[in-house]
ZAMARGU-4260 file (C-alpha; in steps of 0.2 Angstrom, whole numbers, plus 5000, padded with zeros to 4 digits):
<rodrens>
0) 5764/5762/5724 | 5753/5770/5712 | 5736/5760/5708 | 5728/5763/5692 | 5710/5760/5689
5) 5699/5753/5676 | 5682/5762/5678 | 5664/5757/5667 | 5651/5768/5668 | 5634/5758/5668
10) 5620/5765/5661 | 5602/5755/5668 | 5589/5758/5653 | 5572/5767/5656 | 5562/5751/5658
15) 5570/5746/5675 | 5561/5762/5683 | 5545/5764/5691 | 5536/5780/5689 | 5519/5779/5701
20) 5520/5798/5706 | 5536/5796/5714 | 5552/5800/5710 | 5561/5786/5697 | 5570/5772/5705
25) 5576/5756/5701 | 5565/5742/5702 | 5576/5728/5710 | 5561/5719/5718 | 5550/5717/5697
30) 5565/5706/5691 | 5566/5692/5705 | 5575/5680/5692 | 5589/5670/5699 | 5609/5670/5692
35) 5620/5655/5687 | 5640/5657/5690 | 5638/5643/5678 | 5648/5630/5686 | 5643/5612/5680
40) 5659/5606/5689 | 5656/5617/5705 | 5639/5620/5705 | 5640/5624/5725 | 5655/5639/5725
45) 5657/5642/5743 | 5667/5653/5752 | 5671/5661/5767 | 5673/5682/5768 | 5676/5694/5783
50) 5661/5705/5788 | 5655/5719/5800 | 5639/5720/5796 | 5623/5715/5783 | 5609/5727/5781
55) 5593/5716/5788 | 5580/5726/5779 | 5590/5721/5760 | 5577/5710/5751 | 5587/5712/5734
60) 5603/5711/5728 | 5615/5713/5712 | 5627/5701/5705 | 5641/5709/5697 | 5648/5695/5685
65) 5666/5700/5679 | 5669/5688/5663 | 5685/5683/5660 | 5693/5688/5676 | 5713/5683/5680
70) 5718/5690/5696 | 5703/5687/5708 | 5715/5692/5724 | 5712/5708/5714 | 5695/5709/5718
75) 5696/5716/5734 | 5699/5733/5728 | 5684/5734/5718 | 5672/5748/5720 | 5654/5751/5717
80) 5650/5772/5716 | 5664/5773/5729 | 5659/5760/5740 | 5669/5744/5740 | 5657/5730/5733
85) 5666/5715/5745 | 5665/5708/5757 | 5654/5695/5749 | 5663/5687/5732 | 5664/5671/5725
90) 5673/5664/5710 | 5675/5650/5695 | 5693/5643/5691 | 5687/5646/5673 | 5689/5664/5675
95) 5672/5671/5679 | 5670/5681/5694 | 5655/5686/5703 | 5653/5698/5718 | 5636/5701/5728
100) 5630/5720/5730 | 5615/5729/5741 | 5607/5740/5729 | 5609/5753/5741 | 5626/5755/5732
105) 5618/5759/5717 | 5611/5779/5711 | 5596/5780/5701 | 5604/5782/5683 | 5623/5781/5681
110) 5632/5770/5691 | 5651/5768/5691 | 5661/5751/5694 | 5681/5754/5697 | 5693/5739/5700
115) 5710/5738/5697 | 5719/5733/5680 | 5725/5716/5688 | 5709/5709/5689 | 5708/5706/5669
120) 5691/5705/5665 | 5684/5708/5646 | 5665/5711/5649 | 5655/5717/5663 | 5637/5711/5667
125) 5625/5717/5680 | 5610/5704/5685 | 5597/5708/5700 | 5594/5695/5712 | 5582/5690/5725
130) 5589/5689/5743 | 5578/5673/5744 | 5588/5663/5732 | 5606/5666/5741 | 5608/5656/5758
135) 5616/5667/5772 | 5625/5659/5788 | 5631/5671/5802 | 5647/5661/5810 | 5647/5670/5827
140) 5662/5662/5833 | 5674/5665/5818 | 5664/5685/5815 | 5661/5681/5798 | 5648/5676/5785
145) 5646/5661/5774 | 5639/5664/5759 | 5633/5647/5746 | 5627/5648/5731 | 5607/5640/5733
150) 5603/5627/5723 | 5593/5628/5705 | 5604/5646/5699 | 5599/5649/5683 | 5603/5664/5670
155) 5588/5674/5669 | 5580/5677/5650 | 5586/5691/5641 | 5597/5702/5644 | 5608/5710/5662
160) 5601/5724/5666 | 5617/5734/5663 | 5635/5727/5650 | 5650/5734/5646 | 5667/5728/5635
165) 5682/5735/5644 | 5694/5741/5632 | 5712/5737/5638 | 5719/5755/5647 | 5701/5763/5647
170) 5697/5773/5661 | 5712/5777/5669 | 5712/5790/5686 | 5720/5806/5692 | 5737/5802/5702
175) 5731/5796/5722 | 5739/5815/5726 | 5728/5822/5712 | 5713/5816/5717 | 5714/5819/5736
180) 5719/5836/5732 | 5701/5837/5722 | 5693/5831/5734 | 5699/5842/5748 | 5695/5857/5736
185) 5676/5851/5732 | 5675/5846/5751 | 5675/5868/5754 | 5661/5873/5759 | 5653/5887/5748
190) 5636/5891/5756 | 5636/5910/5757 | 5628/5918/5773 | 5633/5901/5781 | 5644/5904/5797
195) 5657/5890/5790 | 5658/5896/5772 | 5675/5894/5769 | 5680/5881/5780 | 5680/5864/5773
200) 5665/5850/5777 | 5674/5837/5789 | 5665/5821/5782 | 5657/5814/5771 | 5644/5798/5771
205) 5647/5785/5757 | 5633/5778/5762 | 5618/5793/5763 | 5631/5802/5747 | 5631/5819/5761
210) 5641/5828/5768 | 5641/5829/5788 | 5649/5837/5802 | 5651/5852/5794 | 5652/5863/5811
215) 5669/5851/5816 | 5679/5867/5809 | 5695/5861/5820 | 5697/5849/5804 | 5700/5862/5793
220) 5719/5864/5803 | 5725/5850/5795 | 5718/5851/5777 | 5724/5869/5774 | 5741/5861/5777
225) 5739/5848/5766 | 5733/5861/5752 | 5747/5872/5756 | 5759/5859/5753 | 5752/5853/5736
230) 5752/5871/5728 | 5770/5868/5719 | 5766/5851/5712 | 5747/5849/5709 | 5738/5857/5693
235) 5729/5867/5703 | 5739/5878/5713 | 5726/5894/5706 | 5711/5885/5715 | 5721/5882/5732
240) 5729/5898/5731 | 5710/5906/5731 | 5704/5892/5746 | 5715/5894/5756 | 5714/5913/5754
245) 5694/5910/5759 | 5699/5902/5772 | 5709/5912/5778 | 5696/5925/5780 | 5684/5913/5788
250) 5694/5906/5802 | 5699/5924/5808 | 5680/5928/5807 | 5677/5912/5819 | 5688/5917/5831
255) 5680/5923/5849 | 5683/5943/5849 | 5678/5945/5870 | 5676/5941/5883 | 5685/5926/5894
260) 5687/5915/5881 | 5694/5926/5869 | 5706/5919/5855 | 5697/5904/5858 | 5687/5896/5845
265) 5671/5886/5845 | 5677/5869/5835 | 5662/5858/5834 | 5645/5855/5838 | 5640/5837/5846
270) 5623/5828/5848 | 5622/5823/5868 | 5608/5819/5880 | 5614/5829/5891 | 5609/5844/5885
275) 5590/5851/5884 | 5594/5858/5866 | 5601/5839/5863 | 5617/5851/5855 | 5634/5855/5865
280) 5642/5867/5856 | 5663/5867/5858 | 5674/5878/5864 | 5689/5866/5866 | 5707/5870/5867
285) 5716/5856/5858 | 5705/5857/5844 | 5708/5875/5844 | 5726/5870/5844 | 5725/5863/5831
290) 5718/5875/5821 | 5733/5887/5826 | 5747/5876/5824 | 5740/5867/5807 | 5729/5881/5798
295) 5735/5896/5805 | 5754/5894/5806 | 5753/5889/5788 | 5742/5903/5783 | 5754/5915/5792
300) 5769/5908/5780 | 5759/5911/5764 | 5751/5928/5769 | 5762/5935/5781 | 5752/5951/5786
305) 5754/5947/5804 | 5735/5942/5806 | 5736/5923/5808 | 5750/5923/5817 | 5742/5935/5828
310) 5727/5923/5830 | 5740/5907/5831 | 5746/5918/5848 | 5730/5922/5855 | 5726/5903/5854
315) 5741/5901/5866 | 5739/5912/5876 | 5719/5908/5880 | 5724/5890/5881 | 5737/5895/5896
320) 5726/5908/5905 | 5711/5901/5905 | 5712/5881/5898 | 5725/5873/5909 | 5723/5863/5923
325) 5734/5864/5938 | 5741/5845/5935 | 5748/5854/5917 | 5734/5845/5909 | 5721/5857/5897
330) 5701/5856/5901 | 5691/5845/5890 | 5682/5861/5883 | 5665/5871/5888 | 5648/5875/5879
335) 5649/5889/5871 | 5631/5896/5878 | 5634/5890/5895 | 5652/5893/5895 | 5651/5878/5908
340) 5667/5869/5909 | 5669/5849/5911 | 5683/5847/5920 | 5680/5828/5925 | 5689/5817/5911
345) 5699/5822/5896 | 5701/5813/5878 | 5715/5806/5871 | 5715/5821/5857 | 5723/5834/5870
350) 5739/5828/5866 | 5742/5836/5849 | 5741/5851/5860 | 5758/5854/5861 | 5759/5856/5840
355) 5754/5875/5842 | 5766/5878/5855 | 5783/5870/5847 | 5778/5883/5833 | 5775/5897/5842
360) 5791/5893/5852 | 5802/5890/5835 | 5795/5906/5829 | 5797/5918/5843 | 5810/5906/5857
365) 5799/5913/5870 | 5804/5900/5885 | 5785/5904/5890 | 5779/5890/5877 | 5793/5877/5882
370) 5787/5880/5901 | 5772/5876/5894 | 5773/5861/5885 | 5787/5852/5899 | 5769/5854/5912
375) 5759/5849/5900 | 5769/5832/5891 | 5772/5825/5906 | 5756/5825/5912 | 5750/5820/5900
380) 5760/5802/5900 | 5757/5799/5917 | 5735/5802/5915 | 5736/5790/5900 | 5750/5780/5895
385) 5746/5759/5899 | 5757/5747/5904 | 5757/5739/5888 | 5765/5756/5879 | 5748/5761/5871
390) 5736/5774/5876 | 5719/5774/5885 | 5705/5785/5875 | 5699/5795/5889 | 5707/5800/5908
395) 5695/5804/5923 | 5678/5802/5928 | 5674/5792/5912 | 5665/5778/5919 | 5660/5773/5899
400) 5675/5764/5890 | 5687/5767/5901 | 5705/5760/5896 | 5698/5758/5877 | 5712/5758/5866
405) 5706/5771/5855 | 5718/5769/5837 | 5718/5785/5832 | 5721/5788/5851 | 5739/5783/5846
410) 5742/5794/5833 | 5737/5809/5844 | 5746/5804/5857 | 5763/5804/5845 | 5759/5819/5838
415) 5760/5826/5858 | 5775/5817/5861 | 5785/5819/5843 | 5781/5838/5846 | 5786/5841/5863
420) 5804/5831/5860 | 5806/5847/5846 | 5802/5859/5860 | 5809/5850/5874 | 5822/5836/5869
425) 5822/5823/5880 | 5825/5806/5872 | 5812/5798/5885 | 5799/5806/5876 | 5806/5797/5860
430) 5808/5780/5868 | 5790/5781/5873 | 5783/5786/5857 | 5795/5773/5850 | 5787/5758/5859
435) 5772/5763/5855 | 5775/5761/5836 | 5782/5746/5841 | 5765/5739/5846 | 5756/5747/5832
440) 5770/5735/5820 | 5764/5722/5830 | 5746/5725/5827 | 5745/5733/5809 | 5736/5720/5798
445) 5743/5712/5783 | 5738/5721/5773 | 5743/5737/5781 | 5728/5743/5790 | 5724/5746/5809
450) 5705/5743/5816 | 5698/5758/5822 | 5698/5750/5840 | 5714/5743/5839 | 5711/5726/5847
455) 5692/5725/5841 | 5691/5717/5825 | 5672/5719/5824 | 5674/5739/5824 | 5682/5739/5808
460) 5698/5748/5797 | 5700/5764/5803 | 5702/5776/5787 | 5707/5790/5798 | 5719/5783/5812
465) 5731/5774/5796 | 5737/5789/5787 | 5739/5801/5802 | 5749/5785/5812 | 5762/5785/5795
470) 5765/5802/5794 | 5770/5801/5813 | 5780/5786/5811 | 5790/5796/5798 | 5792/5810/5809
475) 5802/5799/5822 | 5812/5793/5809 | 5816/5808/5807 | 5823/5810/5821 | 5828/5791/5826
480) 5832/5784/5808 | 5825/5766/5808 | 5819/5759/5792 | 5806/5748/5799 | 5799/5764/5803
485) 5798/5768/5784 | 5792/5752/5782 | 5774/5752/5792 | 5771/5769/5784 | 5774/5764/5768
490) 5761/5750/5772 | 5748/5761/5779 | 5750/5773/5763 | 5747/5758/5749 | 5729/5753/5760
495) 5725/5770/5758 | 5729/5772/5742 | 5721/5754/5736 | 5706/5762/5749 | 5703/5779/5736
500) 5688/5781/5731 | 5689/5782/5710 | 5693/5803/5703 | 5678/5800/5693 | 5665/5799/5707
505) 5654/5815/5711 | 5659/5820/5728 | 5668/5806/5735 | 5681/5803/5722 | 5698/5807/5730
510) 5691/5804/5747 | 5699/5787/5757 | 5686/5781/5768 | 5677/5763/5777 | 5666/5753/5786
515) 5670/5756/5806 | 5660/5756/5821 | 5661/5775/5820 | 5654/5786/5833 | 5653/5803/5828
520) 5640/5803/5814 | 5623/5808/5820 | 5612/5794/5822 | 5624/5780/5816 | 5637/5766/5827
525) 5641/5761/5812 | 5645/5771/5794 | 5656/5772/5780 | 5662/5788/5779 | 5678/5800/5772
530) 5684/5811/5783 | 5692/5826/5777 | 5707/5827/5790 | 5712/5811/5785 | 5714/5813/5766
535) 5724/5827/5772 | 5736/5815/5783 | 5738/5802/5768 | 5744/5820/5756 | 5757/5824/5770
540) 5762/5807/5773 | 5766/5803/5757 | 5775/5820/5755 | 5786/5816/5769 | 5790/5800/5765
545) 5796/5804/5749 | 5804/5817/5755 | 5816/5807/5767 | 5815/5789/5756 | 5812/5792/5738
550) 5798/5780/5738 | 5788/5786/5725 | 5767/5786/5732 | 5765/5797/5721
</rodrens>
């Protein structure tokens, strides 16, 4: 279901800034002046929201009071700059709304509000707040905050530091495709005499408004598939023709040229400890994999010089002479300086291994690749798959986290599995992935999410893990038509789709991201953040399920 939006731009005027030889900023702490929800009847609003996690150093905040508001169930989807503007939100039964805001979600000039056309309202107002007037009360047992209006509110003089009239229909966005297609096109990085130029940046942080991991190039697999697929409906096939065309280049330029590891790639750069440059730079199989099967495979059909399927071969053939274990299983990876292998515990992610080799084998029928993936599946399910159907995030010596049920974990793993049945069709490989769907419908939340640990509630909604988990879901009914299959993708698709970031924000716009317990951002256990792969997953997901239901995403 397509979700329109209704956007206001709000302009703060020059006399909110304070300019004392640093840059201008928005001077929140002058105007400690408290807000009424002007309730006579309910002077005491109280109610109870979901949260993660309340910045402790926020000594401000902004109230953002929606006049004339109808559908406040609406106002979960609204969005400040990108960044929703729940989880805390109070309401009058006379049609005012209010949400609470950090400033932190605020720029220094224009800002953006987006909310969808259900919630009604006529007139916008922005009004700061001191944190000391609003009482806080962490409920530990219930994992959520309580949030009551103190006593003594009162409209400051004057007038909100930022007003707008919504016109009806003002402000409408791209289509949900559209704008993920522009934001996979602006995530490219275009940085010249950078060694990723080309590729495309794998994240990026709603909260610090960067970009991050832009060295994770094994992302860029799944996003030049995504792109490729859009070329004959989006408006701009001429700027996806030219990326992907850049891209090409740049991914057969990464690609190790000697030595033993050669037709390998180095995928990512992680922070570790363990290292006396604090830097371990991948050389990783599966991630390579990915890169072959996704980007390469797809470049090879749009510029079929032989190149990329070349470098999809070399992939193979590096992963099997110098990447496999003897259980079947691939190595973890090794640092590219060292060239050190760890060879004591494997993630989850290995699984989507096979992806490269079912095309190489529908693309050449060389028996070498189905040999190949029979080892490899199997082993697979025996290192990780529980008892309860799901999958563990890591197999071996990892003493950290071992059994965590990793959620994207489970998309991998059916990726593995959907992609070895094509290769090697045995139905067992279908039942498994099939029960494990069966838990995931068990645990998708109401409203279509997963959390990024799947039995954590605390780690929050995982952005990534929802879109790849319906595209596989489509792809097994596919295979094994059974519409409730169709029916927790279709799920998964709308919470992204209500998730999207506005077309109309700089950067972001396009992108679907949250607020998890995320791991893999420098310096952060905790972020907001869009990743790149995952826009791509919600383009081909949506594809694919119109392609087989007629559902209209679009």
């Amino acid at each position: 279901m397509q979700t329109a939006r209704i956007s206001a731009h709000l302009v703060l005027p020059d006399h909110q800034r304070v300019v004392k030889g640093q840059q201008p900023k928005l001077a929140f702490g002058i105007m400690k002046k408290l807000v009424k929800q002007c309730l006579e009847e309910r002077p005491r609003s109280t109610v109870f929201v979901p949260i993660l996690y309340f910045p402790p150093t926020m000594t401000d905040a902004i109230i953002i009071h929606l006049q004339g508001a109808k559908n406040i169930a609406a106002l979960k989807d609204c969005h400040v700059n990108g960044v929703p503007c729940t989880p805390f939100g109070f309401h009058a039964a006379d049609g005012n709304a209010f949400l609470l805001c950090s400033p932190s979600h605020f720029l220094q000039h224009e800002n953006v509000i987006a909310f969808p056309p259900g919630v009604g309202a006529k007139n916008i107002f922005l009004y700061p707040c001191h944190s000391r007037q609003l009482l806080l009360y962490h409920q530990h047992h219930l994992r959520n905050f309580r949030l009551e209006v103190a006593p003594g509110f009162a409209l400051p003089s004057g007038k909100p530091i930022a007003a707008i009239t919504m016109a009806p229909g003002e402000g409408q966005q791209a289509s949900p495709a559209e704008s993920a297609v522009e934001y996979l096109l602006r995530s490219q990085i275009n940085l010249p005499g950078s060694r990723y130029h080309g590729t495309y940046h794998c994240a990026f942080d709603l909260d610090a408004q960067a970009y991050r991991l832009t060295s994770w190039i094994w992302t860029s697999g799944v996003v030049i598939k995504a792109l490729a697929g859009e070329r004959g409906f989006s408006r701009h096939a001429a700027r996806i023709e030219s990326s992907l065309k850049a891209t090409r280049d740049a991914l057969l330029g990464l690609q190790i040229a000697k030595g033993e590891n050669s037709g390998g790639y180095e995928v990512r750069w992680d922070v570790t400890r363990t290292e006396p440059t604090g830097i371990f730079r991948w050389i990783a199989p599966n991630d390579a994999a990915m890169l072959g099967s996704q980007g390469l495979m797809t470049l090879h059909s749009l510029f079929p010089d032989g190149q990329c399927l070349d470098g999809a071969r070399e992939i193979a053939q590096w992963i099997m002479r110098r990447c496999t274990r003897p259980d079947g299983l691939v190595y973890v990876g090794c640092d590219s300086r060292t060239n050190r292998w760890n060879s004591d515990w494997l993630y989850v992610d290995c699984a989507f291994t096979t992806t490269l080799f079912r095309d190489l084998y529908n693309q050449s029928h060389d028996f070498a690749y189905a040999h190949w993936t029979r080892a490899f599946i199997d082993a697979f399910v025996r290192a990780f798959i529980r008892p309860d159907g799901l999958f563990s995030a890591f197999s071996g010596n990892m003493r950290v986290r071992k059994g965590h049920v990793f959620t994207r974990g489970q998309a991998w793993a059916l990726d593995g599995l959907l992609s070895a049945y094509e290769v090697v069709p045995d139905g067992e490989l279908l039942q498994i992935a099939e029960a494990t769907l069966r838990r995931l419908q068990e645990t998708q939340n109401p409203d279509g999410s997963w959390y990024y640990s799947l039995l954590s509630p605390e780690s929050g909604k995982d952005a990534k893990a929802i879109p790849i988990i319906a595209y596989h879901a489509i792809r097994l009914y596919e295979l094994r038509p059974q519409e409730w299959l169709l029916e927790l993708a279709g799920k998964a698709l709308d919470w992204c789709t209500r998730q999207q970031v506005p077309s109309h924000v700089p950067f972001a716009g396009g992108g679907i991201g949250s607020y998890t317990s995320e791991g893999a951002i420098t310096g952060k256990t905790s972020a907001s953040i869009i990743f790149s792969y995952s826009v791509a997953y919600y383009l081909l997901a949506t594809r694919r399920l119109e392609t087989v239901a007629g559902t209209g995403h679009r």
